[in-house]
Backbone as JSON, one array per atom type, in Angstrom:
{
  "sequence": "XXXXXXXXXXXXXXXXXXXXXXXXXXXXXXXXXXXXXXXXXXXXXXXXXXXXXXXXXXXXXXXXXXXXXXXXXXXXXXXXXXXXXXXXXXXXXXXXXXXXXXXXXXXXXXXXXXXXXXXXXXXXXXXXXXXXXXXXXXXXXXXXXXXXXXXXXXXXXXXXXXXXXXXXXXXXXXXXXXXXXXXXXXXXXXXXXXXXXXXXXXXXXXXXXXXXXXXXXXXXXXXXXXXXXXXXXXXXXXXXXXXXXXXXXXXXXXXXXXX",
  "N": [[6.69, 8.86, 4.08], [3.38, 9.88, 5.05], [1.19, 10.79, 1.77], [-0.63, 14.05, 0.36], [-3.0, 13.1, -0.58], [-3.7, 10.43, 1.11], [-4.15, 11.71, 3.77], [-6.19, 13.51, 2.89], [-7.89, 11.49, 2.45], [-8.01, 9.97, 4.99], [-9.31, 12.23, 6.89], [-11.78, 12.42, 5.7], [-13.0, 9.49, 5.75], [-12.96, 9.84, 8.78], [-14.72, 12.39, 9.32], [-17.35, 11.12, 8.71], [-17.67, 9.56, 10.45], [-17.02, 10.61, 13.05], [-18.15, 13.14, 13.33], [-19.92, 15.52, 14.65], [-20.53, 13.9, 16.83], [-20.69, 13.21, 20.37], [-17.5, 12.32, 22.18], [-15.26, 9.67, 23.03], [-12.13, 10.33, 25.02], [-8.76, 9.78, 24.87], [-5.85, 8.82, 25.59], [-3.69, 6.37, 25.74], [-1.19, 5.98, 26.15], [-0.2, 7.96, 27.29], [1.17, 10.38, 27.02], [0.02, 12.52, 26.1], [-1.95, 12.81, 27.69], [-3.65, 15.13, 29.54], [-4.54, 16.54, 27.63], [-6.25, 14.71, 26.21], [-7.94, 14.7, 28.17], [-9.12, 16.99, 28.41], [-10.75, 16.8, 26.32], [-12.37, 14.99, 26.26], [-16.01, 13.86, 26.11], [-16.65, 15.5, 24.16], [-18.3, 17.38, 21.41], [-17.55, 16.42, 18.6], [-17.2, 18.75, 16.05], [-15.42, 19.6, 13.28], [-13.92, 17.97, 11.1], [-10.63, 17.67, 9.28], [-8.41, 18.24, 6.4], [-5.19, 19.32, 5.86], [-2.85, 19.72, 3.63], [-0.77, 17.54, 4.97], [-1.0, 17.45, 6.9], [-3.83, 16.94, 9.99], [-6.83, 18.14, 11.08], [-8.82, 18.58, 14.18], [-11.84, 20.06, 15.08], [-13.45, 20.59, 18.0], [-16.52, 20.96, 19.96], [-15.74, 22.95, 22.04], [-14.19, 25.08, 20.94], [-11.55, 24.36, 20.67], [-9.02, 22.67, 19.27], [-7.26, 19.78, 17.73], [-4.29, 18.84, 16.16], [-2.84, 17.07, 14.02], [0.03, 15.38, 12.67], [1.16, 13.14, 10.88], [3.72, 11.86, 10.06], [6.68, 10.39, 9.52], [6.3, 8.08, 10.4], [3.77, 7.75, 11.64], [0.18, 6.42, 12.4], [-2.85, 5.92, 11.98], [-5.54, 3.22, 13.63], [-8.16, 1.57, 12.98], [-11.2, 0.38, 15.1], [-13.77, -1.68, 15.61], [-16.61, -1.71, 17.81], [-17.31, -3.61, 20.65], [-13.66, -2.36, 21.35], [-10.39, -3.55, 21.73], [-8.3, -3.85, 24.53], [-6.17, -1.21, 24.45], [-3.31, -1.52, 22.62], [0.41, -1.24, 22.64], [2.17, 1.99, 22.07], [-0.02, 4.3, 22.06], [-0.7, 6.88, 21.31], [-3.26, 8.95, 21.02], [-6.32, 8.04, 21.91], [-9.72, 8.08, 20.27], [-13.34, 7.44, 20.56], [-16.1, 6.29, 19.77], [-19.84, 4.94, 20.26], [-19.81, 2.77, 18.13], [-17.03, 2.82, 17.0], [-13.67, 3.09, 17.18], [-10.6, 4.79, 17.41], [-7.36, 4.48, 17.18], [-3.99, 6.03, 17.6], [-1.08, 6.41, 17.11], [2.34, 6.79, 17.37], [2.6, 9.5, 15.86], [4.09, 12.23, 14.42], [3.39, 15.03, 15.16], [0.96, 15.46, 17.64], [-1.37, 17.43, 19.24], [-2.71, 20.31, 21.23], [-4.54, 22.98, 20.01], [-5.24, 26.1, 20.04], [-7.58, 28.17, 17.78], [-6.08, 30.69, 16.36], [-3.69, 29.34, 16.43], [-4.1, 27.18, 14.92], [-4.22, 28.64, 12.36], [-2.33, 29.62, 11.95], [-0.52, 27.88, 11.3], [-1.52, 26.92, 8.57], [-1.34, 28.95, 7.37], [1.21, 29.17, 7.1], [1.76, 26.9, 5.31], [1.53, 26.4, 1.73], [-0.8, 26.57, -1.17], [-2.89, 23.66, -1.02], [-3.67, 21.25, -3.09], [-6.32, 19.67, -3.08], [-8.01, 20.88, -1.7], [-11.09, 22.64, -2.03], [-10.21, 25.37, -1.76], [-8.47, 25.94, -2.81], [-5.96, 28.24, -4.58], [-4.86, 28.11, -7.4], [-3.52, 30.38, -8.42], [-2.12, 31.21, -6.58], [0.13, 29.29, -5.77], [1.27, 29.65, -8.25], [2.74, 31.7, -8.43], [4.34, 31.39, -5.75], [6.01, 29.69, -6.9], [7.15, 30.36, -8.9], [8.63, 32.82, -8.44], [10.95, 31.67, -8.18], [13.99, 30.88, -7.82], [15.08, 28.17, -7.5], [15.18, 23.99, -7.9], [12.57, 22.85, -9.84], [11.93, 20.29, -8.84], [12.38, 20.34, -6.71], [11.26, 22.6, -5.57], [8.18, 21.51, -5.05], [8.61, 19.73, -3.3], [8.51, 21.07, -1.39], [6.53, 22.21, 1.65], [5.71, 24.94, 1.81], [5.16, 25.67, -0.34], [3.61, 24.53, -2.02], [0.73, 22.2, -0.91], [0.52, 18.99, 0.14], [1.68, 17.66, -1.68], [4.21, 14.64, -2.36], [7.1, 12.87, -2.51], [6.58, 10.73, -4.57], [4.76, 11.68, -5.67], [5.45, 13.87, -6.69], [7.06, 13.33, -8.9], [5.63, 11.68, -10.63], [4.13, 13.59, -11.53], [5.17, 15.67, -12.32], [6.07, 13.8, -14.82], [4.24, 12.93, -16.26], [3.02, 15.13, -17.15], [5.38, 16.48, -18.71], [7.64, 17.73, -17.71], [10.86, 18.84, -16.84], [12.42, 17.9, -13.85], [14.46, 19.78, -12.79], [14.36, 22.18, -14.18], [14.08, 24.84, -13.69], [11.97, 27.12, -10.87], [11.87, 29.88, -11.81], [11.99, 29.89, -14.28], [9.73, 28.46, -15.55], [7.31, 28.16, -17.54], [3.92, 30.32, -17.34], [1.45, 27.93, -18.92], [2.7, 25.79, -18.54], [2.9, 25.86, -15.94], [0.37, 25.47, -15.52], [-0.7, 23.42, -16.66], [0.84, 21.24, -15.07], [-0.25, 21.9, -12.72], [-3.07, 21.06, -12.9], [-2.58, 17.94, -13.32], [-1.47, 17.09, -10.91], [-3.34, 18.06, -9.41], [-5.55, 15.77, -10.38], [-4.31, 13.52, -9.69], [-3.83, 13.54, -7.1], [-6.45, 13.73, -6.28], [-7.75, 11.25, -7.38], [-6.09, 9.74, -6.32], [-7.09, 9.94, -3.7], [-9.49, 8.47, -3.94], [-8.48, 5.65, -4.62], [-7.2, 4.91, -2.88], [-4.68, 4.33, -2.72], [-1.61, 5.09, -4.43], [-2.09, 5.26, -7.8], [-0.73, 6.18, -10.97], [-1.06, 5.34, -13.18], [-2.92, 4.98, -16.52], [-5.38, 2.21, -16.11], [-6.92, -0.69, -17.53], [-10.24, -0.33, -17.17], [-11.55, -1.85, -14.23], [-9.39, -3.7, -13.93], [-7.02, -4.41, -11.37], [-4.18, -2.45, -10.55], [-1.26, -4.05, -10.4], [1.71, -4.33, -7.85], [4.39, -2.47, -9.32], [3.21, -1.27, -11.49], [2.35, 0.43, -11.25], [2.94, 3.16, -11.21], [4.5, 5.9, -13.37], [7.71, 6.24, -13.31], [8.12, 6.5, -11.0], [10.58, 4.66, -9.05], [10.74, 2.6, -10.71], [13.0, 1.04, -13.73], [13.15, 1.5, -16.27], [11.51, 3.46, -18.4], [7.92, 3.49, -18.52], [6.61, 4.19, -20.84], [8.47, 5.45, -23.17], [10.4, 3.13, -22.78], [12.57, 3.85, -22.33], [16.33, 4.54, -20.01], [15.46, 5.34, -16.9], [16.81, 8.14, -14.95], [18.2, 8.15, -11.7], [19.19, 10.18, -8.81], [19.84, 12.7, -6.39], [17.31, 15.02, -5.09], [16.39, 17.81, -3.36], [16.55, 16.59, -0.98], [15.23, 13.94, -1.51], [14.92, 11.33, -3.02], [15.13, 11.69, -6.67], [12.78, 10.76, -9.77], [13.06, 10.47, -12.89], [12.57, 10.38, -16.18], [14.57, 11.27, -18.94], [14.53, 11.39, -21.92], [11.62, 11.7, -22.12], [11.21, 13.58, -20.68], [12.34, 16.48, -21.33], [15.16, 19.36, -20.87]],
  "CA": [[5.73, 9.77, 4.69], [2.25, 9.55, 3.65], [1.19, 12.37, 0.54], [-1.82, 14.3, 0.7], [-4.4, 11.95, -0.8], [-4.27, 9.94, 2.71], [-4.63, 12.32, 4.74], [-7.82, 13.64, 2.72], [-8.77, 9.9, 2.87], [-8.38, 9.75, 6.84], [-10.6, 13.21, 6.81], [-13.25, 12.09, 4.66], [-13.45, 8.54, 6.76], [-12.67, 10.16, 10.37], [-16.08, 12.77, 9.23], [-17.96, 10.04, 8.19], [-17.49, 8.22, 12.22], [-17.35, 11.96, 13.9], [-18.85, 14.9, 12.88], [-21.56, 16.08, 15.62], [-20.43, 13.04, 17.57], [-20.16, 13.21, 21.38], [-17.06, 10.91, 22.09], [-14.5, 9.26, 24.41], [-10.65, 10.65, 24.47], [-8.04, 8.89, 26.13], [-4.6, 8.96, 26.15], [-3.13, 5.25, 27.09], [0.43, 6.25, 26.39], [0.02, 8.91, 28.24], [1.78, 11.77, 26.59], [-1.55, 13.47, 25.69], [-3.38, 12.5, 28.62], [-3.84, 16.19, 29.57], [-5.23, 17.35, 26.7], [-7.18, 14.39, 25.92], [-8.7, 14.76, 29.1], [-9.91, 17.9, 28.44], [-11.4, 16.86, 24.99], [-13.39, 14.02, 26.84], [-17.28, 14.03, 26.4], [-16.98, 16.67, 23.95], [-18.56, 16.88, 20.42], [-16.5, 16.92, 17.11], [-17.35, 19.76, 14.92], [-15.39, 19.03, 11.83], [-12.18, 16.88, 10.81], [-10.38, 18.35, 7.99], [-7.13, 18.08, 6.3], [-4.55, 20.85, 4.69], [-1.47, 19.57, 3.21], [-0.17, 16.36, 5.28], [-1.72, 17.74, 8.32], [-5.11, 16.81, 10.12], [-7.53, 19.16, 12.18], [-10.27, 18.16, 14.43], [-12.31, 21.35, 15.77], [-14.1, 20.21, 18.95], [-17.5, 22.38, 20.24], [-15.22, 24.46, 22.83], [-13.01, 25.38, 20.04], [-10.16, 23.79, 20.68], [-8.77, 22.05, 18.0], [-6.28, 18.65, 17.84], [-3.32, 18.91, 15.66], [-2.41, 15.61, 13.94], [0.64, 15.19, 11.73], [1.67, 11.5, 11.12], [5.23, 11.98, 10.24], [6.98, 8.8, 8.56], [5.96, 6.52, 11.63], [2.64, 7.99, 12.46], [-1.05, 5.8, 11.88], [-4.32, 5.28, 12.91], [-6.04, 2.06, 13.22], [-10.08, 1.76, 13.38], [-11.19, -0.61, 15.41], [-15.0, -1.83, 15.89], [-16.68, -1.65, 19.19], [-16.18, -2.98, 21.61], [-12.82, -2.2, 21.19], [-9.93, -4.4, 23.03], [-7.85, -2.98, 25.24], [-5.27, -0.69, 24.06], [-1.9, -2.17, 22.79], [2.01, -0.58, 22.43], [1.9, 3.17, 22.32], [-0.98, 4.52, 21.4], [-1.06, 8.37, 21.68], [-4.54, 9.17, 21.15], [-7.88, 6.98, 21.45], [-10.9, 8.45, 20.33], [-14.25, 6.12, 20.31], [-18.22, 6.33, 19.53], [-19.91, 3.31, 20.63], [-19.81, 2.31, 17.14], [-15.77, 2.53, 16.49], [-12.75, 3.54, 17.98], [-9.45, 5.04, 16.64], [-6.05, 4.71, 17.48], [-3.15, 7.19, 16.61], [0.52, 5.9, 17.56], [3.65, 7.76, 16.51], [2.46, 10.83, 14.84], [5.4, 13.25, 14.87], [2.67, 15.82, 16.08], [-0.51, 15.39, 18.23], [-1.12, 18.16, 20.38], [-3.89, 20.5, 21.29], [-4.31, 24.04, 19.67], [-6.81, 27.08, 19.73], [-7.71, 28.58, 16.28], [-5.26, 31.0, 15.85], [-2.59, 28.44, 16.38], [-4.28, 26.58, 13.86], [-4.51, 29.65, 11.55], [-1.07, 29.98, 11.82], [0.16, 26.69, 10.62], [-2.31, 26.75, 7.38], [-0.78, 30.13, 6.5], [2.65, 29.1, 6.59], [1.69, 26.04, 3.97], [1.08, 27.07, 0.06], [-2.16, 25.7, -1.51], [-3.51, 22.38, -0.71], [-4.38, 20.83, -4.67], [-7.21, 19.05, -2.27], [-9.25, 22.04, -0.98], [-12.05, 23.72, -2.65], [-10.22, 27.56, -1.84], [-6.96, 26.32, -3.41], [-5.88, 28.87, -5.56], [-3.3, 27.95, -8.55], [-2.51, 31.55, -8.58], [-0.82, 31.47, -5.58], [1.21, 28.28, -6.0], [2.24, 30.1, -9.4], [3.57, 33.1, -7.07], [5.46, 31.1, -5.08], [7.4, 28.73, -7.77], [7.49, 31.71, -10.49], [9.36, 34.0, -8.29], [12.1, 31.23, -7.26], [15.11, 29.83, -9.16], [15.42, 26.67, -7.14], [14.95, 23.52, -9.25], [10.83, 22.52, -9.82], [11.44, 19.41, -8.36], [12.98, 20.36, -5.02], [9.98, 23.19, -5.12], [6.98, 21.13, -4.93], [8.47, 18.99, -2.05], [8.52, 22.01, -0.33], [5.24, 22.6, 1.96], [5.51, 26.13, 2.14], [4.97, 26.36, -2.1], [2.41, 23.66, -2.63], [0.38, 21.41, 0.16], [-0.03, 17.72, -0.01], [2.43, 16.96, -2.68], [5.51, 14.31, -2.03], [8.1, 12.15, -3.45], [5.54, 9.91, -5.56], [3.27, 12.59, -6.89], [6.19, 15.12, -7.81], [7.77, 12.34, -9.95], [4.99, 11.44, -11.39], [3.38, 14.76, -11.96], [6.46, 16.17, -13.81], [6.61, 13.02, -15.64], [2.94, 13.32, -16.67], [3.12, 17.1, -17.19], [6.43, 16.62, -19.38], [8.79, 18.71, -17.16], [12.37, 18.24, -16.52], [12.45, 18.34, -12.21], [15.9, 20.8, -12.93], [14.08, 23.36, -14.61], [14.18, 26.7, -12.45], [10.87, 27.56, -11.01], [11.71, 30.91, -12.1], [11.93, 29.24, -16.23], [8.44, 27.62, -16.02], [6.0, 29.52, -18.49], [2.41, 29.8, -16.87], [0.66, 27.25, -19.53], [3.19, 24.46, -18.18], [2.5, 25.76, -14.72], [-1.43, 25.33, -15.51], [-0.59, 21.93, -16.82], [1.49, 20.73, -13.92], [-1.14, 21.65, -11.43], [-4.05, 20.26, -13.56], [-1.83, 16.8, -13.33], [-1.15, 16.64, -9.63], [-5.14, 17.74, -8.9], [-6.35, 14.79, -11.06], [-3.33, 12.15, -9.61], [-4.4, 13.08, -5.85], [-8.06, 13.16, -6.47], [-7.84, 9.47, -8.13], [-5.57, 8.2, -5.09], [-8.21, 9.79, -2.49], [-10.44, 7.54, -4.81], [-8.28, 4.34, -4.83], [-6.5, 4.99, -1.22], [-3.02, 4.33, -3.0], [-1.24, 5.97, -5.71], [-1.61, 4.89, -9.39], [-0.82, 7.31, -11.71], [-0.84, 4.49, -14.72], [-4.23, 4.01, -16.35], [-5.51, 0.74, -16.71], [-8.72, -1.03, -17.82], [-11.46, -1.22, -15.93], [-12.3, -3.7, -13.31], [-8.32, -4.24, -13.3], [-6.25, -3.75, -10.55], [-2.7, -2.58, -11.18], [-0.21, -4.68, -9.74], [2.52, -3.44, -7.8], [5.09, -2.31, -10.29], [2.66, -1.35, -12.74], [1.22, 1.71, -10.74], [3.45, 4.29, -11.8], [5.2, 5.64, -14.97], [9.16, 6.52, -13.59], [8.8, 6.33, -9.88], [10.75, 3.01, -8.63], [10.93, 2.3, -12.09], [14.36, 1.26, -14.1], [12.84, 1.91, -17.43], [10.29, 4.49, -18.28], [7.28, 2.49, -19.05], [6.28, 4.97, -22.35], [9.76, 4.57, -24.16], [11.73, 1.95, -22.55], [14.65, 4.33, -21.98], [16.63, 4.3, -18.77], [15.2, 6.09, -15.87], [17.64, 8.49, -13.77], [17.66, 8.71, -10.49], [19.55, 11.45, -8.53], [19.21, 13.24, -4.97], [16.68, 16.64, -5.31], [15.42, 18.15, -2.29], [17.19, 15.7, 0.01], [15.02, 12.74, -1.53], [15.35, 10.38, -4.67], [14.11, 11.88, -7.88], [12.86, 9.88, -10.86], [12.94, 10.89, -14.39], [12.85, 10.0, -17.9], [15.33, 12.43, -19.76], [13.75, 11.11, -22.91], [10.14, 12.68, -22.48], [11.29, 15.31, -19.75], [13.85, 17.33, -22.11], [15.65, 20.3, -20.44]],
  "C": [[4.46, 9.82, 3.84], [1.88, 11.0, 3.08], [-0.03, 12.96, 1.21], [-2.98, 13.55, 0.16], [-4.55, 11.16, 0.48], [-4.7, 10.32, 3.69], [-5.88, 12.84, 4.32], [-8.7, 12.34, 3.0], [-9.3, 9.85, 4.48], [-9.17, 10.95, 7.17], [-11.58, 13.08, 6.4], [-13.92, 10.68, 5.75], [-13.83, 8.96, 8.2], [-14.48, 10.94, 10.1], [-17.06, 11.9, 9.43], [-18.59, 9.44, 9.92], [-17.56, 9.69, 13.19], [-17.92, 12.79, 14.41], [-20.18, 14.98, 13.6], [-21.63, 14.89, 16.47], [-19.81, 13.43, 18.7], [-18.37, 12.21, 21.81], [-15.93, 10.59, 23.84], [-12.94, 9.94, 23.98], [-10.15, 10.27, 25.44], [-6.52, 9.05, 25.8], [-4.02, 7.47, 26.6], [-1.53, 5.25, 27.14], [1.1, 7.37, 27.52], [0.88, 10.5, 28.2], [1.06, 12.83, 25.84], [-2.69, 13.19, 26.27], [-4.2, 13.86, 28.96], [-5.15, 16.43, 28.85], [-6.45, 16.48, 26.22], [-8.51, 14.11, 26.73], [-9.65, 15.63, 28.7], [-10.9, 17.69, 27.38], [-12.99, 15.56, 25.11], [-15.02, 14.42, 26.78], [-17.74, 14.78, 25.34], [-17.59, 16.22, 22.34], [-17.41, 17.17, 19.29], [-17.73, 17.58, 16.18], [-17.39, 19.42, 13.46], [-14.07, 18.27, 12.28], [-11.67, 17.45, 9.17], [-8.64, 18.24, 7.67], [-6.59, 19.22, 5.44], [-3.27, 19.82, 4.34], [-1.36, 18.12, 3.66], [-0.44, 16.49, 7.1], [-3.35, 17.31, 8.38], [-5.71, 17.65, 11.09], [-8.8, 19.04, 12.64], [-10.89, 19.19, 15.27], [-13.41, 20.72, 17.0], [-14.97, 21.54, 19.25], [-16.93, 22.7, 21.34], [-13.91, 25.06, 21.92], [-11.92, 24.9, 20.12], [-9.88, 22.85, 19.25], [-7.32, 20.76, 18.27], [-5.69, 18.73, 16.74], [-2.58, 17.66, 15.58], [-1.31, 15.84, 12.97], [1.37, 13.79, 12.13], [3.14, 11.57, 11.1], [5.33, 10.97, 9.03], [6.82, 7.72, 9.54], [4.41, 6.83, 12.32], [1.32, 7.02, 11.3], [-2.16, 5.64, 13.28], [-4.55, 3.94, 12.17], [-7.38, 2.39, 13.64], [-10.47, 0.18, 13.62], [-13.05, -0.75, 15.66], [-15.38, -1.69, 17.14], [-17.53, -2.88, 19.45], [-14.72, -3.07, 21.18], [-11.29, -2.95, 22.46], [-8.67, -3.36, 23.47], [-6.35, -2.23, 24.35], [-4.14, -1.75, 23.81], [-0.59, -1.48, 22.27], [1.22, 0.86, 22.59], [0.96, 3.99, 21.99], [-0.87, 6.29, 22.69], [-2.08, 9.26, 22.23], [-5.63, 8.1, 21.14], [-8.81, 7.56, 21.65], [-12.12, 7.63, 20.19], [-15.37, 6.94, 20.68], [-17.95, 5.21, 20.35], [-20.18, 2.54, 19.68], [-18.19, 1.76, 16.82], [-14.72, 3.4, 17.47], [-11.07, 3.84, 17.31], [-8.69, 5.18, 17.2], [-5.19, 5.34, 16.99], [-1.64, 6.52, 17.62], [1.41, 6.51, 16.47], [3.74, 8.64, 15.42], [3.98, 11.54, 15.27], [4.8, 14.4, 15.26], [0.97, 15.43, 16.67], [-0.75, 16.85, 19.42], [-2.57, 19.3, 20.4], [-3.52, 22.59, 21.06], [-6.23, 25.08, 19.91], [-6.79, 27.39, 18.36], [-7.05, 29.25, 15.75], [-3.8, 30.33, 15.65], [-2.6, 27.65, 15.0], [-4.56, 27.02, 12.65], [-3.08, 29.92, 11.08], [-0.08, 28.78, 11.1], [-0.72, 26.29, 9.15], [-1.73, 28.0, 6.94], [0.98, 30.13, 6.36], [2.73, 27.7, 5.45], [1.1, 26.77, 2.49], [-0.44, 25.69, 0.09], [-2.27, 24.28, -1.45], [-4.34, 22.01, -2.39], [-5.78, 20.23, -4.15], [-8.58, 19.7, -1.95], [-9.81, 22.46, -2.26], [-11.38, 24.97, -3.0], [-9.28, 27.11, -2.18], [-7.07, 27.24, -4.54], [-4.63, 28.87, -5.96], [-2.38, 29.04, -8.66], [-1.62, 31.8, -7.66], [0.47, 30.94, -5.47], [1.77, 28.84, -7.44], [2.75, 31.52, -8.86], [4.85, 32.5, -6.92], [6.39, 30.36, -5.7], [7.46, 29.98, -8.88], [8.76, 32.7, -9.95], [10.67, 33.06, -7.55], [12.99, 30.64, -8.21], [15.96, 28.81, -7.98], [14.95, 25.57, -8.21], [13.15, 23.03, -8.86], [11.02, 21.17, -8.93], [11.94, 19.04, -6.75], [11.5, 21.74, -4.75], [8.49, 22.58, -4.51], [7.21, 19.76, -3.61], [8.64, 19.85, -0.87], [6.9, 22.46, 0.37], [4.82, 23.91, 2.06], [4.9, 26.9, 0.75], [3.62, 25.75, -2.47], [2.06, 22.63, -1.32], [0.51, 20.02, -0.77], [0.72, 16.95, -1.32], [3.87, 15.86, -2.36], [5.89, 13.68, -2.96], [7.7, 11.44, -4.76], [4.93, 10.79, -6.66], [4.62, 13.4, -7.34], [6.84, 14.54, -9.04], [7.09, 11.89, -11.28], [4.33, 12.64, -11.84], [4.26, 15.45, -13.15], [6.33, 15.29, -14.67], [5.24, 13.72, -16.81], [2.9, 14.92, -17.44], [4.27, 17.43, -18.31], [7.26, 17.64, -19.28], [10.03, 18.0, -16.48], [12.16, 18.58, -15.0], [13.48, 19.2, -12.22], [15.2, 22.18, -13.58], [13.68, 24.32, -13.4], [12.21, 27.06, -11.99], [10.58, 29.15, -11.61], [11.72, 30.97, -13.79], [10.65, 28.73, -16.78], [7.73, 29.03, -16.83], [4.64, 28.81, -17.92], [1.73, 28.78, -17.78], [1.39, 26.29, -18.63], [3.05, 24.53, -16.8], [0.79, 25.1, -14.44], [-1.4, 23.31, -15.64], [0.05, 21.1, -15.81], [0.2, 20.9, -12.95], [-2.74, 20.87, -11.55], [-3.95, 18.81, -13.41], [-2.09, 16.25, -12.33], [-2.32, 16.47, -9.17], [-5.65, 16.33, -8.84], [-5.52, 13.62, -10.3], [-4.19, 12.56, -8.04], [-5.73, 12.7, -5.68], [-8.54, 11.89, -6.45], [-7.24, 8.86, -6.84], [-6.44, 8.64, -3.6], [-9.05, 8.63, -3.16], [-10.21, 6.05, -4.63], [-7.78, 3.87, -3.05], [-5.18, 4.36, -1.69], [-3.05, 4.92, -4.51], [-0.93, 4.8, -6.78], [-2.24, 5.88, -10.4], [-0.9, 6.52, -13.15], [-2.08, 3.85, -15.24], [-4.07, 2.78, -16.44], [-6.77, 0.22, -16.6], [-9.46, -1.02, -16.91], [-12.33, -2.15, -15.82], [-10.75, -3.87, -13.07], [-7.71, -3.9, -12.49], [-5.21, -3.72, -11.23], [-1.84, -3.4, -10.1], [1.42, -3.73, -9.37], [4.01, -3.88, -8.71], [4.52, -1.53, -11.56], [1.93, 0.0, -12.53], [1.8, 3.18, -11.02], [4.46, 4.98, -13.03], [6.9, 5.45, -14.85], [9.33, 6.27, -12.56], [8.87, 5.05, -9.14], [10.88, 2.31, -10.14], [12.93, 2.06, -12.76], [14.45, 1.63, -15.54], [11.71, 2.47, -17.42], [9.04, 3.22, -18.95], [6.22, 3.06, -20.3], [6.99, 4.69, -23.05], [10.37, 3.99, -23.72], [13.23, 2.64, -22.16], [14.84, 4.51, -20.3], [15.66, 5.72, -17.82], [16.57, 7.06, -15.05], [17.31, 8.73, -12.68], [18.8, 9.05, -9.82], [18.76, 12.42, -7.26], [18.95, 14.57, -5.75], [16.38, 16.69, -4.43], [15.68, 17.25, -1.45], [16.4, 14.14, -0.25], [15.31, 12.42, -3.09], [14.53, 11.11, -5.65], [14.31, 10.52, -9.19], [12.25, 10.39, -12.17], [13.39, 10.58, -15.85], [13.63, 11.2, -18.61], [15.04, 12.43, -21.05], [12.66, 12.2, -23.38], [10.38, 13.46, -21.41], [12.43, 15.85, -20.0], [13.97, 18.03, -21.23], [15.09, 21.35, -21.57]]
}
């Protein structure tokens, strides 16, 4: 499933091709013909992302509700654009470009409090401007689940998944077992300082590497992260464990993330 750095990516690009743009909406699958009927002609406002969600505010307020899932993508296609192909959910198009959306696990069409309502049941977005740390240290301070089943939770922290929590703890030098209710605020400050700087960099690169490396070089894959997918930590050489948290794979050095 993709993290939140992509989805700020596909917000930042989608603006870019949008924003105060009249456009076309279509539907060729046909299971959002409805709605994309109605959205036909109309201008886009903004495009904006919270968490792993996307939100496009059209000028009659309405708003489109994108979440990719683990099978959802857009493609951007130049114009003219050739005719639709396999399922394609949504097609929005300038007469510059044209975007396809196939197998989101949500597309659907909301007013503002709908869309008020699904940003207040997610915790801070590390992404946004109005995130505030203090809140995400609320919601993991007052819980004794383990830290690394917390932060794959969307309701504690936005835009964080399997990749970044692995690497953020690693980075951060926290055991994923420690209690969110055990963290001491400095290591909370330092954990969220971590994750900021790792999504920031992969809006930057448009994939995740949390492992510097010189510049001008690319990292090669294998080389892009410190523990996750890893069989040895690539700081001390000692084994990696890996171990179900939060119903997915964790990866951790027991080395440099003591208990």
């Amino acid at each position: 499933m993709p993290e939140g750095h992509t989805l700020h990516r596909l917000a930042l690009d989608h603006r870019k091709v949008l924003d105060g743009v009249r456009v076309r909406s279509s539907s060729p699958q046909g299971r959002f013909a409805d709605e994309a009927r109605e959205l036909d002609g109309q201008r886009v406002d903004a495009v904006e992302a919270y968490g792993k969600h996307l939100f496009y505010r059209f000028e009659s307020g309405a708003h489109v509700h994108v979440h990719l899932g683990l099978y959802g993508r857009f493609r951007r296609w130049r114009q003219p654009a050739l005719p639709p192909r396999g399922a394609i959910r949504w097609r929005v198009e300038t007469s510059d470009v044209c975007l396809d959306l196939s197998g989101p696990t949500a597309c659907e069409l909301l007013d503002q409090a709908q869309v008020a309502a699904i940003q207040h049941r997610l915790g801070p977005d590390l992404l946004r401007p109005d995130a505030r740390a203090a809140e995400a240290w609320r919601r993991l301070s007052g819980s004794r689940r383990a830290l690394g089943a917390l932060l794959l939770d969307q309701s504690v922290m936005s835009g964080v998944g399997n990749v970044y929590r692995a690497e953020g703890l690693f980075v951060a030098g926290l055991h994923p077992e420690l209690r969110g209710d055990e963290l001491e605020r400095r290591d909370f400050t330092r954990l969220w300082k971590t994750l900021r700087a790792q999504l920031r960099q992969g809006v930057k690169d448009r994939r995740i590497v949390t492992v510097p490396h010189p510049e001008g070089r690319r990292a090669r894959k294998g080389e892009r992260t410190w523990v996750y997918g890893q069989r040895v930590c690539r700081r001390c050489d000692g084994p990696i464990r890996r171990w179900e948290l939060g119903q997915r794979t964790m990866y951790a050095c027991e080395a440099c993330q003591r208990r």
